[in-house]
Structures are given as structure tokens and as C-alpha cells.
C-alpha positions in Angstrom: 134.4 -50.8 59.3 133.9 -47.7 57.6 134.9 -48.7 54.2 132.8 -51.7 54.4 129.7 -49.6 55.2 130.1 -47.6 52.8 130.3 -50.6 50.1 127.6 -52.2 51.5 125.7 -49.1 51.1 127.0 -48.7 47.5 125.6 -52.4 46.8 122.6 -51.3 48.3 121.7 -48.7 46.3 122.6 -50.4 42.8 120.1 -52.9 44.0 117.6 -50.7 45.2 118.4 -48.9 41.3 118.2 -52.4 39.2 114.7 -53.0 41.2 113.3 -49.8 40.3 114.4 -49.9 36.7 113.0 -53.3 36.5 109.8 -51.9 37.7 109.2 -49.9 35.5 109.4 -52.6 32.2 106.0 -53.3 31.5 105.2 -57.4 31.9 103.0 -58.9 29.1 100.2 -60.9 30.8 100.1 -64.7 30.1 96.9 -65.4 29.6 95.0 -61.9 28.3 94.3 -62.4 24.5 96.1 -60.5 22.4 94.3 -59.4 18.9 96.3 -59.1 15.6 97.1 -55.5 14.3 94.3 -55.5 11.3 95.8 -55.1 7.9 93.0 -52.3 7.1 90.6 -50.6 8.5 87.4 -52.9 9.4 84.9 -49.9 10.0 82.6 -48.6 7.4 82.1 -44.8 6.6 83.2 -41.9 8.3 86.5 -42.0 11.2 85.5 -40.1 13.9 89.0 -38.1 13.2 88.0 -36.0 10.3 91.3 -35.7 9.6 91.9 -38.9 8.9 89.0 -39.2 6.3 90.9 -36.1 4.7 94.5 -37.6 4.5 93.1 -40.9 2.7 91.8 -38.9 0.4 95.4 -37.3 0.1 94.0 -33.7 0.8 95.6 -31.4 3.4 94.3 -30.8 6.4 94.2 -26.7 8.8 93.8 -26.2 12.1 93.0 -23.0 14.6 94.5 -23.3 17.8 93.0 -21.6 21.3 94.5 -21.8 24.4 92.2 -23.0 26.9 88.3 -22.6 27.2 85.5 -24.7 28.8 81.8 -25.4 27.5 80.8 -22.0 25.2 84.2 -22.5 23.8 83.0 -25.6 22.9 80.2 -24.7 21.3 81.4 -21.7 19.9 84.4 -23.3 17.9 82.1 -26.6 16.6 81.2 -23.8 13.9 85.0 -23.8 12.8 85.6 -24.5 9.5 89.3 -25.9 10.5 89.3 -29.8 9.9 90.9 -29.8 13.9 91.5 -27.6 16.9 94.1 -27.0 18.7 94.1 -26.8 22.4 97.1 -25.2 23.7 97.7 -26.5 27.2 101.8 -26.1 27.0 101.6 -22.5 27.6 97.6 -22.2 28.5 96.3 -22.9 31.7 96.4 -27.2 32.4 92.7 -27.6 33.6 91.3 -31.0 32.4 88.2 -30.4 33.8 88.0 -27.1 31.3 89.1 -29.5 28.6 86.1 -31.7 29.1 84.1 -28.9 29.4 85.2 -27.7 26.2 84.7 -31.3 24.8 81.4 -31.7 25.8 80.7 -27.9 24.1 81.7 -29.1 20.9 79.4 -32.5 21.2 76.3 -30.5 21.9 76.5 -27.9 19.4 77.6 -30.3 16.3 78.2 -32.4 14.0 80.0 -30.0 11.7 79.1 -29.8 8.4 81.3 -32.6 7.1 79.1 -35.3 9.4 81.4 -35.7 12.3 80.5 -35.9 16.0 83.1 -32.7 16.6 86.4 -31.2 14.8 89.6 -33.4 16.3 90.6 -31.9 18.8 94.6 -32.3 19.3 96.2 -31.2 22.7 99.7 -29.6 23.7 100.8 -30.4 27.0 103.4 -28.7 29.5 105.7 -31.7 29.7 109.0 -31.6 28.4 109.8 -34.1 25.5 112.7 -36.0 27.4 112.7 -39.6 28.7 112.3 -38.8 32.5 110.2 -36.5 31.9 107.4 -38.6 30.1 108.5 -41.3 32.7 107.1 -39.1 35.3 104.2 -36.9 33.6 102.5 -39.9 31.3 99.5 -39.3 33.4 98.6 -35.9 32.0 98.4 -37.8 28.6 95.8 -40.2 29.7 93.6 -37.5 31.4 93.7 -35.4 27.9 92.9 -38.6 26.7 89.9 -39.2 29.0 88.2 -36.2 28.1 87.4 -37.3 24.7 90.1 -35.7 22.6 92.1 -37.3 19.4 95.5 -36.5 20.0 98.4 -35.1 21.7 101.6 -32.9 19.8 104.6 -33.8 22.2 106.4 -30.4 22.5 110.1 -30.4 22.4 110.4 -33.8 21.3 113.8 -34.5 22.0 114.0 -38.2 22.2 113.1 -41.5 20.3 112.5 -42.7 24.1 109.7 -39.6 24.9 108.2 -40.5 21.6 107.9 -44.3 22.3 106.3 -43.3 26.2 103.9 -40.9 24.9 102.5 -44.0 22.7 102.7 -46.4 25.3 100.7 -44.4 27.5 98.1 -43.6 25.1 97.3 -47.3 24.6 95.4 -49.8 26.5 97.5 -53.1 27.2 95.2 -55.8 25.2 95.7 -53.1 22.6 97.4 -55.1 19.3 101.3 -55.6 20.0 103.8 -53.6 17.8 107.4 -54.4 17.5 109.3 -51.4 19.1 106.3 -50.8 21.4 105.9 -52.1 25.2 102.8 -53.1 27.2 100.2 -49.8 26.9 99.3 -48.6 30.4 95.5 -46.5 29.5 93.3 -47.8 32.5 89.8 -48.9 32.9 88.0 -45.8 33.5 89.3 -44.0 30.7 86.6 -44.9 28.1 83.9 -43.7 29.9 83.4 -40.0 29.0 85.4 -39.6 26.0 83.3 -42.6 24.3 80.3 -40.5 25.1 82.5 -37.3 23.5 82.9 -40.2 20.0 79.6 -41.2 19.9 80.5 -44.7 20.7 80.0 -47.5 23.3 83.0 -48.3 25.6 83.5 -51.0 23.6 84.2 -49.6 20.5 86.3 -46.8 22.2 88.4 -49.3 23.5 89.2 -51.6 20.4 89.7 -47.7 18.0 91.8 -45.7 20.5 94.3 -46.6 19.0 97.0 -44.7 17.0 96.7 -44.2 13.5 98.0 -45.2 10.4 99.5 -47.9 13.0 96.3 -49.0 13.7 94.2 -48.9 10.4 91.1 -49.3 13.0 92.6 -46.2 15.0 91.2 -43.1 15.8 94.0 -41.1 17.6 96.8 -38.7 15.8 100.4 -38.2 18.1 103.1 -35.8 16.9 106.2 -34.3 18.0 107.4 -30.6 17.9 110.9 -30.7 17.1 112.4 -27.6 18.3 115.6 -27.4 19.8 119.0 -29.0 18.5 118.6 -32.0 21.0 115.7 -32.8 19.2 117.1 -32.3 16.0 119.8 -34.6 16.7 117.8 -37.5 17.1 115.2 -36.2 14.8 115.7 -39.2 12.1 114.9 -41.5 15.1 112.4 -40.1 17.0 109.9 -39.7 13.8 109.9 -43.3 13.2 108.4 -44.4 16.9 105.8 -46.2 15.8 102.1 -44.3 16.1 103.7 -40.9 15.6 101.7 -39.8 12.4 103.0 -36.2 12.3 105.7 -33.9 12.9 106.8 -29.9 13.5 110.1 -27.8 13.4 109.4 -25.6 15.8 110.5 -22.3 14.2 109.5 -20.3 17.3 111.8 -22.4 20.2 114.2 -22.9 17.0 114.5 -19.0 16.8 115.4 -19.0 20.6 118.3 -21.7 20.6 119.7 -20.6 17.3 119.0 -17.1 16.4 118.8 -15.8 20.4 116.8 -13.2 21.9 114.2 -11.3 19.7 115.3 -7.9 19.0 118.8 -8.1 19.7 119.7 -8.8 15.7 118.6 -7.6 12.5 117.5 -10.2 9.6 117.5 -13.9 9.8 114.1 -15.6 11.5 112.6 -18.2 9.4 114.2 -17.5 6.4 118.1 -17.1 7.8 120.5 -20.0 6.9 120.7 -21.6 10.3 117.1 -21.9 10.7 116.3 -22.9 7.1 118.6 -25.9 7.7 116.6 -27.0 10.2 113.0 -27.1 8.7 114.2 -28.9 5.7 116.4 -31.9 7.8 112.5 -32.0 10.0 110.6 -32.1 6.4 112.8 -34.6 5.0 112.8 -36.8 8.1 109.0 -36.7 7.8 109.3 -37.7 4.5 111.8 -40.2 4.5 109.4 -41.6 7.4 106.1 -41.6 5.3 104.8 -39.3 8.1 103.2 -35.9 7.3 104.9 -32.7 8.2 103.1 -29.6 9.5 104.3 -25.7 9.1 102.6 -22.4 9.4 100.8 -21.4 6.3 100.0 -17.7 4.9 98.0 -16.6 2.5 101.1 -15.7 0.7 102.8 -19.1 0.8 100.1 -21.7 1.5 100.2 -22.8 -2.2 104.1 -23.4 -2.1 104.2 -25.0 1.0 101.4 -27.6 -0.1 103.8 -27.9 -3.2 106.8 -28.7 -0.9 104.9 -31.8 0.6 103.0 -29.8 4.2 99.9 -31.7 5.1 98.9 -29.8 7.9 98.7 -25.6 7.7 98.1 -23.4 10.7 94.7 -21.0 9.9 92.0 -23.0 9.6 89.7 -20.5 9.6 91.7 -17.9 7.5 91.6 -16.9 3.7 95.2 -18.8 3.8 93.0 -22.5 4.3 90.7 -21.2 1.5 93.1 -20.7 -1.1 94.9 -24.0 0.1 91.3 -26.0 -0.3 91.2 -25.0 -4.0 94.4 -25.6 -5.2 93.8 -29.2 -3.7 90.3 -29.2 -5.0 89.3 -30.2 -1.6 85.2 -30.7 -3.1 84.2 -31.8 1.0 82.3 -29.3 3.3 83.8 -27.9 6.6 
């Protein structure tokens, strides 16, 4: 009797397991039209992601980065002559309501000098770049998402499968279908504030939040941070998810995993063998992907990492981004 209890209970659970995975498969609705994936962009002048207007004119693009801030932040950083912004949530304080505080900041006080509502603002979130993990935590995408920003970096990125979840959630579900891509799962709701932080109706949000260069039409930038050797195993993969348009190697975490604590050795960091190995398999999976690759930038080096092939440099506000925007020739305002 026990035996068979304990089978039954065994069959049980498999069920119970086969249910819940098959819950979680998004269904394509039957009768919700379904656009076609435009062939090139149908808007007229400016993106509202400046940095968009800057790669098609094949011109680098530099960010600053602050961790956390609400409304003066805002309006203090729309002066910024970095073409984004990143807001640092991995290790900074996770307060949304900051966020749109800090959105709304930037709308008030702009445009910037280049004609755009606000800088893009890209977001770092504390959610670690594995499959169950996105499975669980997708809902912090689509808040930083609601308050108006353009992007999220996925930090530790170790997975083709986190990538592809990330994406998913960031899209609405009448949003154009892409091979390799399930049903999105952005709610109604969503459009309401950040359209107001775009400058557009809900409308318009709607059919342009949307990744890009996947979307010609889109208006939202997703990369991963590859930066532990879990990533970097599936790193090949996991860069060509469709909608990631950028990518990192992580020299910080990379330092961790590889080179151990700080302090206890002498030499190595960025430059020693091990760690060198693994910035150039990231920068040649970004290239073999067509997507661009991004790496800290100094005043010292700026010129021959742009050489290399980096299209986004840390110091956006820094004498490093200066020297980078002449030797580009970059002839647009910040």
C-alpha cells in the first residue's frame, strides 16, 4: 500500500510539474492582429533614444552612470553632456518610484542640446542573469519600463534563456512576431507615464517600444553584462537573442571569479592573461553578432579602444568622451 502511494504521489507531482511548465508557454491569441516587423524605420526625424540617432550615423556613443536619485537628480543630470545615463539599481537602492521621480526631473528641465525630450536613460537591475531567475523577477523589468526609461543592461547574463525572458517581458504581445521570440507579456497600464516621460501619445508608445535594431520603429536598447565564466560559456549564444543590441565583459565580477580577492596578489587586473582572454572572446562575439560592444574608456586609451571596434565608453561627461568625439568627428551637440 505504501509503495503504491508513494507512485501515485510520484505521478502526481510530474503532473502537477508538466502543468506548471505548460503554464508558463505563452499562447498566441487567435484572433488579435499581428503587424509585420517593418523593413525600416517609418518615423521621420529624431528617435527619442539619442543614442540611436548616434549609432546610424556610425558615431560612438558615452554614458555617466549614478546610482539612484529622484526629481533634482533629474533635473540636475538633463544638463549631462553623456548621450545616456546610467541608473544603477543592481547595487543602488531598487526604488521605482525614485526612478520616475528621476524621469520626470529629466523631462522638466530638458530637451538637451541635441533636441531630445531627455538623455536615454538605461537601468541595471538586482536580478541575477539566469533562467529562473528572470522567470521569477520579469516584473521589475516592466516597472523600470513604466517609468519612462529606454533600456535595461541584464547583469550577469549567463544564459541565452535570461536574455530571450528579459525581451519577452519588455514587449507587448500584439508587438511584431520574431522567430526565436515568444508572446511579449508588457501590460495595459504600462504606457501611461512613460509615454508622457517620450513625449508621445499611448499610442505611439505602444507601436515604438519596441527593441531596436529588431524593430527599425523601436525605441528601447537591452544588453547583457557578461561577467562570470557561466556567462562566458554561453556567451556566443546569448549575444544573438534577438533585441539584445549591446554587450559588456564585466572586468570587475570577471576580476572576482578569475583573479580572486583584491589585494591578495600583485599584477594581473585588466591587463593579466586570464582576464584579457576574456574581453576579447566578449568583443568578438559582439562582433561576430553585428552588436556593439561596450568597455570602460580613459583618457589615455579612448582613442584605441574606438580603434578596436567599442561603441559605447564609460565618462560621458569626462575629458576621455571629449577626445573620443573628435577623433570620430562627432560634429552633433550634447
Amino acid at each position: 500500500m505504501r509503495t503504491r502511494t508513494l507512485v501515485l504521489a510520484g505521478l502526481a507531482a510530474a503532473l502537477l510539474a508538466t502543468m506548471s511548465t505548460r503554464a508558463q508557454q505563452p499562447v498566441s491569441p487567435d484572433n488579435a492582429p499581428v503587424p509585420e516587423m517593418p523593413k525600416q524605420a517609418t518615423r521621420t526625424g529624431k528617435h527619442v533614444n539619442r543614442v540611436i540617432d548616434m549609432w546610424l550615423k556610425g558615431q560612438p556613443v558615452y554614458y555617466a552612470q549614478i546610482a539612484g536619485g529622484g526629481y533634482d537628480k533629474g533635473k540636475e543630470m538633463a544638463a549631462t553632456k553623456a548621450d545616456y545615463i546610467t541608473y544603477e539599481m543592481e547595487h543602488g537602492p531598487l526604488d521605482f518610484k525614485e526612478l520616475r521621480d528621476f524621469m520626470r526631473g529629466l523631462v522638466e528641465a530638458g530637451p538637451t542640446r541635441t533636441g531630445h525630450k531627455t538623455p536615454a536613460v538605461i537601468v541595471t537591475l538586482p536580478i541575477p542573469g539566469t533562467t529562473d531567475a528572470l522567470r521569477a523577477n520579469a516584473w521589475m523589468v516592466q516597472q523600470a519600463l513604466a517609468a519612462g526609461v529606454h533600456g535595461i543592461l541584464l547583469c550577469n547574463a549567463e544564459s541565452p534563456e535570461a536574455a530571450r525572458l528579459m525581451i519577452e517581458a519588455s514587449r507587448y504581445p500584439f508587438a511584431p512576431r520574431v522567430e526565436g521570440l515568444a508572446q511579449g507579456t508588457r501590460g495595459n497600464g504600462s504606457q501611461g507615464y512613460a509615454s508622457q516621460m517620450w513625449g508621445v501619445t499611448s499610442e505611439e508608445y505602444m507601436r515604438i517600444a519596441d527593441p531596436w535594431p529588431m524593430n527599425p520603429d523601436g525605441e528601447m536598447l537591452f544588453g547583457l553584462k557578461i561577467e562570470n565564466p557561466r556567462a562566458d560559456a554561453n556567451v556566443e549564444t546569448s549575444v544573438r537573442v534577438p533585441g539584445i543590441a549591446f554587450a559588456e565583459w564585466g572586468p570587475g565580477d570577471h576580476g572576482f571569479h578569475i583573479m580572486g580577492r583584491p589585494g591578495t596578489y600583485t599584477g594581473g587586473g585588466e591587463s593579466a592573461p586570464q582576464m584579457a582572454a576574456v574581453r576579447r572572446r566578449v568583443l568578438n562575439a559582439t562582433k561576430a553578432a553585428g552588436i556593439r560592444f561596450l568597455n570602460a574608456c580613459t583618457e589615455n586609451n579612448v582613442i584605441d579602444q574606438l580603434k578596436e571596434g567599442v561603441m559605447i565608453c564609460t565618462g560621458g561627461d569626462t575629458p576621455a568622451a571629449d577626445k573620443g568625439r573628435a577623433f570620430t568627428k562627432r560634429t552633433d551637440p550634447w
